[in-house]
Every structure is written in C-alpha cells, then in structure tokens.
C-alpha positions as CSV (number, residue, x, y, z in Angstrom):
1,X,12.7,-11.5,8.6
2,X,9.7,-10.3,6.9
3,X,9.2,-9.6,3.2
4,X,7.3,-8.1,1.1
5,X,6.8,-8.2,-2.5
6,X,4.2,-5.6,-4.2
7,X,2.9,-5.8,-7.5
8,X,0.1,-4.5,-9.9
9,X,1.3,-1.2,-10.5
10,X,1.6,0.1,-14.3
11,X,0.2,3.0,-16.4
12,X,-3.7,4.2,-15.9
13,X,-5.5,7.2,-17.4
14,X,-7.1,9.5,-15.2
15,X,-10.7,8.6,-13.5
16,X,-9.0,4.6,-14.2
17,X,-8.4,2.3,-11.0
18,X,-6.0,0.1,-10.1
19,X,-5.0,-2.5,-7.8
20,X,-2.3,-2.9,-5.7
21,X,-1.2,-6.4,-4.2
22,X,1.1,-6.8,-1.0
23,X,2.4,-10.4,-0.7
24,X,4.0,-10.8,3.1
25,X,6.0,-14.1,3.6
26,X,4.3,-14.4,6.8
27,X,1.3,-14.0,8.7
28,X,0.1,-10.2,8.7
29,X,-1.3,-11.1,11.8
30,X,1.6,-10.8,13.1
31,X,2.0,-7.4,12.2
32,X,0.8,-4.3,13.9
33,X,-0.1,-2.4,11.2
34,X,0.3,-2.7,7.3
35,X,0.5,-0.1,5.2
36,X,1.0,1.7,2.0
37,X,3.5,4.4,1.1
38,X,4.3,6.3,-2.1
39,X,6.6,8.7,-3.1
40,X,7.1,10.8,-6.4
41,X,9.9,12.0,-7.9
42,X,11.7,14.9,-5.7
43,X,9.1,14.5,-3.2
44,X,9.1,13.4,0.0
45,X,7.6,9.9,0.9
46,X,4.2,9.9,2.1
47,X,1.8,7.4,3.7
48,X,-1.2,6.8,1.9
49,X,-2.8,3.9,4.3
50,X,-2.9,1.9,6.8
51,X,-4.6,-1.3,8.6
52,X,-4.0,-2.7,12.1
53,X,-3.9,-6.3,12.5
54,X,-7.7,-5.4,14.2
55,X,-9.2,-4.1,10.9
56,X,-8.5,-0.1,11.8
57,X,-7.9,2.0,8.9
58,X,-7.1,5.4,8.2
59,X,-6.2,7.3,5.1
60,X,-4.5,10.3,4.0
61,X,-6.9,13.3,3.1
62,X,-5.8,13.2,-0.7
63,X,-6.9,9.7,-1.2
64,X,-10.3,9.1,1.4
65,X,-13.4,8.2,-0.7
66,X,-11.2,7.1,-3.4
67,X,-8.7,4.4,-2.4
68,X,-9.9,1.1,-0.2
69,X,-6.9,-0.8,1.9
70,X,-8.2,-4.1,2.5
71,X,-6.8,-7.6,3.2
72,X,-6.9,-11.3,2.7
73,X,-5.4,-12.9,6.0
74,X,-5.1,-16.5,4.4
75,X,-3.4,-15.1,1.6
76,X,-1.1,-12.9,3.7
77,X,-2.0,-10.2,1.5
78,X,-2.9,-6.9,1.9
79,X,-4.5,-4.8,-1.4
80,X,-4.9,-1.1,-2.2
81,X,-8.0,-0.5,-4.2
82,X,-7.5,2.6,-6.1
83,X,-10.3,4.6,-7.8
84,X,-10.8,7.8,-9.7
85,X,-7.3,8.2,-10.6
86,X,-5.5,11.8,-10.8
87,X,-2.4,12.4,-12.5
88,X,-1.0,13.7,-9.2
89,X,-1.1,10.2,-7.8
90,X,1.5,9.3,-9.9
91,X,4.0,7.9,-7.8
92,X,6.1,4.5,-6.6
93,X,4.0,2.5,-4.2
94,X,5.7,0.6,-1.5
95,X,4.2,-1.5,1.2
96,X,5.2,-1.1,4.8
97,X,5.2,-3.8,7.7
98,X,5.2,-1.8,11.4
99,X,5.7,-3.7,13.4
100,X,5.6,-6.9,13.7
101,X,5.1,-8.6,17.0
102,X,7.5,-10.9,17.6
103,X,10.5,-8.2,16.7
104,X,9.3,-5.0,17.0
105,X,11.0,-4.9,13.6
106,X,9.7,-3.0,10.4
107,X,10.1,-3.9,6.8
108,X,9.4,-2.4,3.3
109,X,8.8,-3.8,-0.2
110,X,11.1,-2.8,-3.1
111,X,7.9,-0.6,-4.2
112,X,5.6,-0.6,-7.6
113,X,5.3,2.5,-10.1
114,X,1.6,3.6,-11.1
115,X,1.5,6.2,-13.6
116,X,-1.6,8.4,-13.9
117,X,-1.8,9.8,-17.8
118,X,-3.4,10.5,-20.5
C-alpha cells in the first residue's frame, strides 16, 4: 500500500507563494502519474497537476504560468510550487498517486489547507 503524506500548506496573502510537499512511502517511480488535487468548500474536487513517472506535466488552465509540479525521485517526493497567489485558490490540497505499477491501485493523501487572504 502506498501513502502519502502532504504538507506545507497554511495561510498566504495574495501575489504570496507557497510550497507544497508530497512525501510517498515508496518509489514514485513506481507510479504512473502523481498529482495534485484541491477542493474548496461546496465545490467540487478539481485537479490542479499532474507528472508521469517520464517527466510529462500538464496543468489546469487556472493555474499554468503560475504553479510548477516538480519532483525529487530520491526523496520520493513530489512538490507544487505555487506563485502569484489569488484568493480563489483557496482550497485543501491533496496529493494523488494513479497508478501505480505494480497494482494498478490509486492512493490519496489526507490533504493540506492553503488559505489565500488578506
């Protein structure tokens, strides 16, 4: 089984950045593709970014130009580098795991909460 464990979330005024850490307890090698999620309140969850093991990466229209998903393969760590903050990306941030190889299984962290205000 595969987990996850986010963390660097917290409050950040608007045009701030942020960091987002994604610690998997194994190797994200052996997973298609990582991602990040987010969902605020009485919205529906939304995916933000994504990786493939390969180094692909796409991004959700909101967020291109302004957030960076990267990753440290030794570390088994994948980051979201957030820039120019709005208060619209306010929201719970929780990594995603699909799929990994072995299992065709796919996991999610318990999630981190950025707040953008002023």
């Amino acid at each position: 089984q595969v987990q996850l464990v986010e963390s660097g979330g917290g409050l950040v005024q608007p045009g701030g950045s942020l960091r987002l850490s994604c610690a998997a307890s194994i190797s994200i090698l052996r997973i298609v593709s990582m991602a990040w999620y987010r969902q605020a309140p009485g919205k529906e969850r939304e995916l933000v970014a994504t990786m493939t093991s390969r180094g692909t990466t796409n991004y959700a229209v909101s967020v291109k130009g302004r957030f960076t998903i990267s990753r440290d393969n030794a570390k088994n760590t994948v980051y979201l580098q957030m820039n120019s903050l709005k208060p619209e990306d306010t929201a719970v941030y929780y990594c995603n795991a699909d799929r990994d190889a072995d299992y065709g299984r796919t996991y999610w962290g318990k999630g981190t909460l950025v707040t953008v205000s002023s």
